[in-house]
VMD Tcl script that draws the C-alpha trace (Angstrom):
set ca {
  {7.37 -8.32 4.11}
  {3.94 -7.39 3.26}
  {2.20 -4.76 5.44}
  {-1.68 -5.77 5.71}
  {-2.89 -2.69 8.93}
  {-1.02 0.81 9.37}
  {-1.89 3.14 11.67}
  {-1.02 4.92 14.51}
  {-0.21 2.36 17.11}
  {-0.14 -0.92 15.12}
  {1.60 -2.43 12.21}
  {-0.17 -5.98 10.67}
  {2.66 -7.60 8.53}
  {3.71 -10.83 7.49}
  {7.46 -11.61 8.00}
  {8.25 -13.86 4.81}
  {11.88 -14.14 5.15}
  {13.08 -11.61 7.27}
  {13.90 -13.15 10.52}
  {12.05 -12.92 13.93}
  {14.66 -10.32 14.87}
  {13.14 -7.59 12.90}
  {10.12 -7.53 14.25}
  {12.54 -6.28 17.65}
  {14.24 -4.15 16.41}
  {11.16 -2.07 14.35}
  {9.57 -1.62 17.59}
  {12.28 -0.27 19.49}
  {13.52 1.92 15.83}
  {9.24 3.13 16.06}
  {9.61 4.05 19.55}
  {12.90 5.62 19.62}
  {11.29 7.81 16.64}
  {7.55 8.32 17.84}
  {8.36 7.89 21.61}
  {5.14 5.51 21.40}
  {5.04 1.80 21.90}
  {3.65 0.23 19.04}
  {2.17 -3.22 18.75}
  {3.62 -5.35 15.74}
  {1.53 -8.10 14.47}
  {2.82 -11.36 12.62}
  {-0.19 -12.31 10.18}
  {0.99 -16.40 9.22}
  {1.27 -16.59 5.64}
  {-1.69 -19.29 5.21}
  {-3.91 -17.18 7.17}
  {-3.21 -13.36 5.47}
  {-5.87 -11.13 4.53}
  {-6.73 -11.37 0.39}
  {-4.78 -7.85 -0.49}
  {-1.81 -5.54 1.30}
  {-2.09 -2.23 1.82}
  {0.23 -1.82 -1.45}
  {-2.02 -3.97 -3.46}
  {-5.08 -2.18 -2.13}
  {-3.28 1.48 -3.27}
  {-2.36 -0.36 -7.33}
  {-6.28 -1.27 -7.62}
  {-7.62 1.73 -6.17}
  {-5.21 3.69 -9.05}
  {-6.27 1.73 -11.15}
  {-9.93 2.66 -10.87}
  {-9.10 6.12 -11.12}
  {-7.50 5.90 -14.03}
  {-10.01 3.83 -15.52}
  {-12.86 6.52 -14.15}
  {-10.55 9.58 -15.37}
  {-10.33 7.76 -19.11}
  {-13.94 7.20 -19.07}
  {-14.87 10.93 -18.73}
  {-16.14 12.42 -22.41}
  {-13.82 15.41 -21.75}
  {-10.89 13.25 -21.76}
  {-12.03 11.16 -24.51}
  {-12.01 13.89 -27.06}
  {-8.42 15.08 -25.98}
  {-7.35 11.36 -26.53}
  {-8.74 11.57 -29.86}
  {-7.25 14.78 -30.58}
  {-3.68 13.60 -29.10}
  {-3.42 9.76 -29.52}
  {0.03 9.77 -28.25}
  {-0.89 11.18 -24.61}
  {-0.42 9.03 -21.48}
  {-1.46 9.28 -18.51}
  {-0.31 8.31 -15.25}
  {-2.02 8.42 -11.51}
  {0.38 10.28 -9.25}
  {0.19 9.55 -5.30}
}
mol new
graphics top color blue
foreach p $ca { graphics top sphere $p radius 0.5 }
foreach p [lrange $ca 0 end-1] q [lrange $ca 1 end] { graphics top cylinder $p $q radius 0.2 }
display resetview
């Protein structure tokens, strides 16, 4: 399952292989949680947006990162400690 639209009141997801049946019982598991009816909609797999919400949240890391390592002040502790790494926390 890849989730493509989340927010309150609507889920956009493709089903891959999870059968029709899910799709059933995460609305009524949403609504017995939120007390809200939510709409659930099946994106077909040849017509999906380009990127999931997932892949969206990787590139936009990525760019941090790639920002963050950019910055002079960071360069010159990377020089100073070669062995540092650093990772982009959510």
């Amino acid at each position: 399952m890849r989730v493509y639209t989340f927010k309150p009141g609507l889920i956009s997801l493709t089903l891959s292989e999870l059968p029709r049946t899910f799709i059933t019982t995460l609305k009524d598991k949403i609504y017995a949680l939120t007390g809200t009816r939510w709409t659930i909609d099946v994106i077909e797999e040849d017509v999906k947006p380009t990127s999931s919400l997932m892949e969206q949240s990787i590139s936009e890391n990525e760019q941090i990162k790639k920002e963050f390592l950019a910055l002079p002040e960071i360069q010159k502790i990377l020089k100073k400690f070669p062995q540092t790494k650093i990772e982009v926390e959510e």
